[in-house]
C-alpha positions in Angstrom: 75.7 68.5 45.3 72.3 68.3 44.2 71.9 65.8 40.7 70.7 66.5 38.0 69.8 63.9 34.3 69.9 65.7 31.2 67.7 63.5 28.7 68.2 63.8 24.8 66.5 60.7 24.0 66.9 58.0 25.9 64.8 58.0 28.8 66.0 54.3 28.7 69.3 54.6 29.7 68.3 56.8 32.8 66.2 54.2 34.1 68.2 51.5 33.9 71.0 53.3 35.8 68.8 54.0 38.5 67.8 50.5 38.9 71.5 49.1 38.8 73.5 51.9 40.1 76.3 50.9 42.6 75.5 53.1 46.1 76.6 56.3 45.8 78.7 57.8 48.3 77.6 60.4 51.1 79.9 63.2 51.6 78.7 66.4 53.9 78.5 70.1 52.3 77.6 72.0 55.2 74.4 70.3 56.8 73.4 68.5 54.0 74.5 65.6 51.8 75.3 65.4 47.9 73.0 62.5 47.3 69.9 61.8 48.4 70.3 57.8 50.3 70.3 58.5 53.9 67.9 61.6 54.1 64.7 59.6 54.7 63.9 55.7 55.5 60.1 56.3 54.9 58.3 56.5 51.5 57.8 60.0 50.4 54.6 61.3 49.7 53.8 61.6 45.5 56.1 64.1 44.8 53.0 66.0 42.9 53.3 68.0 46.5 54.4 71.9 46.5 55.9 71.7 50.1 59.1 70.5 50.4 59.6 67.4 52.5 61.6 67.1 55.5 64.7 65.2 55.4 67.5 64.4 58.5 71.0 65.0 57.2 73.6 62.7 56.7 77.2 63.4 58.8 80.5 62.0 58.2 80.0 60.3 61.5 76.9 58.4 60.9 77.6 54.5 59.2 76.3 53.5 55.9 73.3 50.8 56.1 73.5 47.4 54.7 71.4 47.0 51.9 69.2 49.4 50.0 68.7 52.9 51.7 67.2 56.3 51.2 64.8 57.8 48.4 65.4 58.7 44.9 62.4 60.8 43.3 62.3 61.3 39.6 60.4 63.8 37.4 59.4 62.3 33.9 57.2 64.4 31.0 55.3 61.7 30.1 54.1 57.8 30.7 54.0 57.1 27.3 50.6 54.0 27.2 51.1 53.9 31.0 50.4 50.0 30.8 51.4 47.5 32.9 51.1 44.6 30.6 54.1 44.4 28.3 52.9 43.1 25.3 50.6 46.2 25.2 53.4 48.4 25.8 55.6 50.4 23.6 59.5 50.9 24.0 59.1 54.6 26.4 56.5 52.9 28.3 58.5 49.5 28.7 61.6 52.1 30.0 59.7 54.5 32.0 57.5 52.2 34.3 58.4 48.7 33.8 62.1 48.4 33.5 62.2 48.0 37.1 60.0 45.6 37.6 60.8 42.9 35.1 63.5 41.1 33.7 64.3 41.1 29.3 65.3 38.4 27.6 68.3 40.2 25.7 70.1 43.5 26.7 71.4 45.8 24.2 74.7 47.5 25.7 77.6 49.5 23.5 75.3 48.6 20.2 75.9 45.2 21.0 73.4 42.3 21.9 74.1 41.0 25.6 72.9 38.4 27.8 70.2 38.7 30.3 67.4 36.0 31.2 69.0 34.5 28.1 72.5 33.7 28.8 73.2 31.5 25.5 71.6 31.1 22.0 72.7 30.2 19.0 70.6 29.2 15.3 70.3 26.5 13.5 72.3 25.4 10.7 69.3 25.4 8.9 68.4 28.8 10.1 64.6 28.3 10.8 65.1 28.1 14.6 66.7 29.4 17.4 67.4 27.7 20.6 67.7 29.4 23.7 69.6 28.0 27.1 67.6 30.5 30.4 70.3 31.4 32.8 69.5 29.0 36.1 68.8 30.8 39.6 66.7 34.2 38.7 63.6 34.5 41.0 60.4 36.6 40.4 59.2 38.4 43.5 56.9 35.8 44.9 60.1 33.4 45.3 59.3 31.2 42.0 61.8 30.1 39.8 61.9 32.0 36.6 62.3 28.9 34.1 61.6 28.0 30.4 58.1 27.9 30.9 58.1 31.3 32.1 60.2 32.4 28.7 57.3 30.3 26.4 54.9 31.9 27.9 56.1 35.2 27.1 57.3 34.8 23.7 53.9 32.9 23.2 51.9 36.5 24.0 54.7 38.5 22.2 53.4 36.6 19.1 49.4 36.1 19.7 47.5 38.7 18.0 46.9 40.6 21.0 50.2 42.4 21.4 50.7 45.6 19.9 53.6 44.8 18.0 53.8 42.5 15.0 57.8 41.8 14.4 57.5 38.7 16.7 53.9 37.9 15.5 55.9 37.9 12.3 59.5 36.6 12.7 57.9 33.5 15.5 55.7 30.8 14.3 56.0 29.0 17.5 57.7 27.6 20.8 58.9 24.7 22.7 60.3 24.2 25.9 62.8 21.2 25.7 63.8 21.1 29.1 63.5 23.4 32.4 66.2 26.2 31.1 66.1 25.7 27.1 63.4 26.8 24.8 63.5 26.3 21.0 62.0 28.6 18.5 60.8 28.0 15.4 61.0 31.0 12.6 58.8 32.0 9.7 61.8 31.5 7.3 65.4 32.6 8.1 65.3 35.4 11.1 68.9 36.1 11.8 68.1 39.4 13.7 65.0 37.7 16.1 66.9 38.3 19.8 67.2 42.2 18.4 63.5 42.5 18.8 63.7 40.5 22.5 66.1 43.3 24.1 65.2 46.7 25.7 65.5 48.6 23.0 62.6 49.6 20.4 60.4 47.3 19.2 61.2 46.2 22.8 59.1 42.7 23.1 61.7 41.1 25.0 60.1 41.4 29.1 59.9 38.1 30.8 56.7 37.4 32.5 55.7 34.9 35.3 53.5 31.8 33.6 52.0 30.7 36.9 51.0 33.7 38.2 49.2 35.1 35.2 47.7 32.2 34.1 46.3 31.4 37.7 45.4 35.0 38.1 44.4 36.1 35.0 45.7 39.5 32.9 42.9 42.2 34.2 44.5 41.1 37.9 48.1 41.1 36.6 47.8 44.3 35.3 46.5 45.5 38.8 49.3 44.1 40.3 52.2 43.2 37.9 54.6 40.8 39.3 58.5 40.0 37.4 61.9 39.2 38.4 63.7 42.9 37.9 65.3 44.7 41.0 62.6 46.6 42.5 58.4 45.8 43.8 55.8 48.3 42.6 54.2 49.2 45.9 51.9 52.1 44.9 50.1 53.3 41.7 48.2 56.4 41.1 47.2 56.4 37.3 48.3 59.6 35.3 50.2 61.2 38.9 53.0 58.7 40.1 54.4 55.6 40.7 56.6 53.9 43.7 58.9 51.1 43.8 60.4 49.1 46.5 63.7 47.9 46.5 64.2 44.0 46.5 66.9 42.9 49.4 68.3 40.3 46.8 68.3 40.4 43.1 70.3 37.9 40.8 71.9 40.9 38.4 72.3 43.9 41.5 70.6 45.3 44.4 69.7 48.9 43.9 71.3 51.6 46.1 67.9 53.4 46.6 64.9 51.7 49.1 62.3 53.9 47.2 62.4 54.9 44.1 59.2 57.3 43.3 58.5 58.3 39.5 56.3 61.3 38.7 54.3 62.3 36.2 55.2 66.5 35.6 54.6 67.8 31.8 55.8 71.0 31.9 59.6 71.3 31.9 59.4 74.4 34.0 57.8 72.8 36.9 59.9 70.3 36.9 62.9 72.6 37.1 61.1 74.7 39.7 60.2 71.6 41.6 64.1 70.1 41.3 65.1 73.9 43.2 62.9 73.4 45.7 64.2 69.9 46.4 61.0 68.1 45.7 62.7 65.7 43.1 65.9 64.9 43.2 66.6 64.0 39.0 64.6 64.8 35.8 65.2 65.6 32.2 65.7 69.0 30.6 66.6 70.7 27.7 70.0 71.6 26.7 69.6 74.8 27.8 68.5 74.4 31.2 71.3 72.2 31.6 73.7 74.7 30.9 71.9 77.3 33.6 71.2 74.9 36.0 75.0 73.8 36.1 75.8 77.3 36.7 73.9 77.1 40.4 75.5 73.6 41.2 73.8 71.1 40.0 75.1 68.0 37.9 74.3 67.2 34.1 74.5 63.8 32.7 73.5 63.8 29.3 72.2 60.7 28.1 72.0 60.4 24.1 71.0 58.0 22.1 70.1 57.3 18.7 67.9 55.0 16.5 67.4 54.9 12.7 64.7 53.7 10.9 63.4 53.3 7.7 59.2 53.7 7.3 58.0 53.3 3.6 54.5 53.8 4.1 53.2 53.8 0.8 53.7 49.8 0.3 50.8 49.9 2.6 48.7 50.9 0.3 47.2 48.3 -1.9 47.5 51.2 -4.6 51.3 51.0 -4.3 51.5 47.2 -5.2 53.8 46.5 -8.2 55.6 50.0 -7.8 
């Protein structure tokens, strides 16, 4: 059965279950399969293509491969900043193109704040600092170890002037690494809610980012060629058309199920339906409508909501509103 993601608003949340998904399984409907692993072992060409590509079903008889198989292609409206540094990045372009390449501090799951890189922390009594203990044995893709250095360094950018954000410019006064896998962090008065901004959600300033290589490299090249400690490689970039990712063989959360995973860039929501028919992607977002008609010819919904409130009182930004 062909499969289909219907996205709300959390383009997040579809990401992230393509980069951690267990490996689907590969039953046979007449001479082709449900699920796209299996149908090629080559990259596919950007899926920007009218012609459909070739694939070579997948039979009952035929074994399942050890490790990361097969293609997924995915159809996305837009790349949001379409950056590769994170600090530039907001929270779509941090779940669109880079949530597979990098690692977050904190994870946000059920509402909840989760562990990730950072597998304990805890404030102090005082509340002006937090300390946080980096879980031992994570690798970026060059085979470093990802240590507290590496964390430092990127809280250090997350608060310089040059990120886009400022809620860890303003919450962070500094950092300290007080051995290999704890770094301390010293607050701008009590901030009990500081690992919130560090987690994938919105303001999203939470991506771990290799010291060593930057720093010997420089950002213009890291930018060219970004480098973290997520599940897959970026092996090909074509600004504004698509983007492809490698799977890793070994990954300290989970190995994808996919080898490939290409990411397109199609505005229109009725190409993208018209190209998921003609089997040139294999999952995108629609409306709610489309959903409904698509399910109608076979093909699988998954709506993915979410939901995020905010408060904006933009008038206290205006020296005219002081004292009101």
């Amino acid at each position: 059965m062909k499969r289909l993601a219907t996205s709300i608003a959390a383009l997040v949340v579809i990401l992230f279950t393509l980069a951690q998904c267990a490996k689907p399984a590969t039953t046979t409907t007449g001479t082709t399969t449900s699920t796209r692993p299996g149908t090629s072992t080559s990259a596919p060409p950007p899926v920007t293509s009218t012609a459909k590509p070739a694939s070579t079903p997948v039979t009952s008889k035929q074994s399942t491969p050890a490790g990361p198989y097969g293609d997924l292609r995915y159809a996305v409206a837009s790349f949001s900043m379409e950056t590769w540094d994170p600090i530039k990045a907001d929270g779509p372009n941090d779940s669109i193109l880079l949530n597979q390449v990098y690692d977050w501090f904190f994870r946000m799951e059920a509402g909840k704040l989760a562990p990730s890189v950072i597998e304990k922390w805890d404030i102090a009594p005082d509340g002006l600092s937090w300390t946080f203990r980096v879980h031992q044995g994570i690798k970026f893709s060059d085979g470093t170890d990802l240590t507290a250095k590496d964390v430092k360094f990127s809280i250090d950018r997350y608060i310089s002037k040059d990120a886009l954000y400022a809620n860890m410019r303003n919450a962070a006064d500094r950092s300290e690494v007080v051995d290999n896998y704890t770094v301390r962090v010293y607050t701008k008065g009590s901030q009990p809610f500081l690992p919130f901004y560090m987690t994938d959600i919105t303001p999203a300033q939470g991506i771990v980012t290799p010291a060593d290589y930057i720093t010997k490299n420089g950002v213009e090249y890291f930018m060219k060629n970004p480098m973290g400690s997520g599940p897959w490689k970026l092996t090909r970039y074509l600004p504004g058309d698509s983007v492809q990712y490698t799977a890793k063989d070994s990954n300290w959360r989970k190995v994808p199920a996919f080898k490939t995973l290409t990411i397109s860039l199609v505005p229109e929501p009725a190409t993208q339906v018209a190209m998921l028919k003609s089997g040139d992607i294999d999952v995108t977002g629609v409306s709610l409508e489309d959903a409904v008609n698509l399910e109608k010819l076979g093909y699988s919904a998954y709506p993915m909501v979410a939901g995020q409130s905010r408060l904006q009182f933009h008038g206290t930004l205006d020296p005219r509103a002081k004292g009101l």
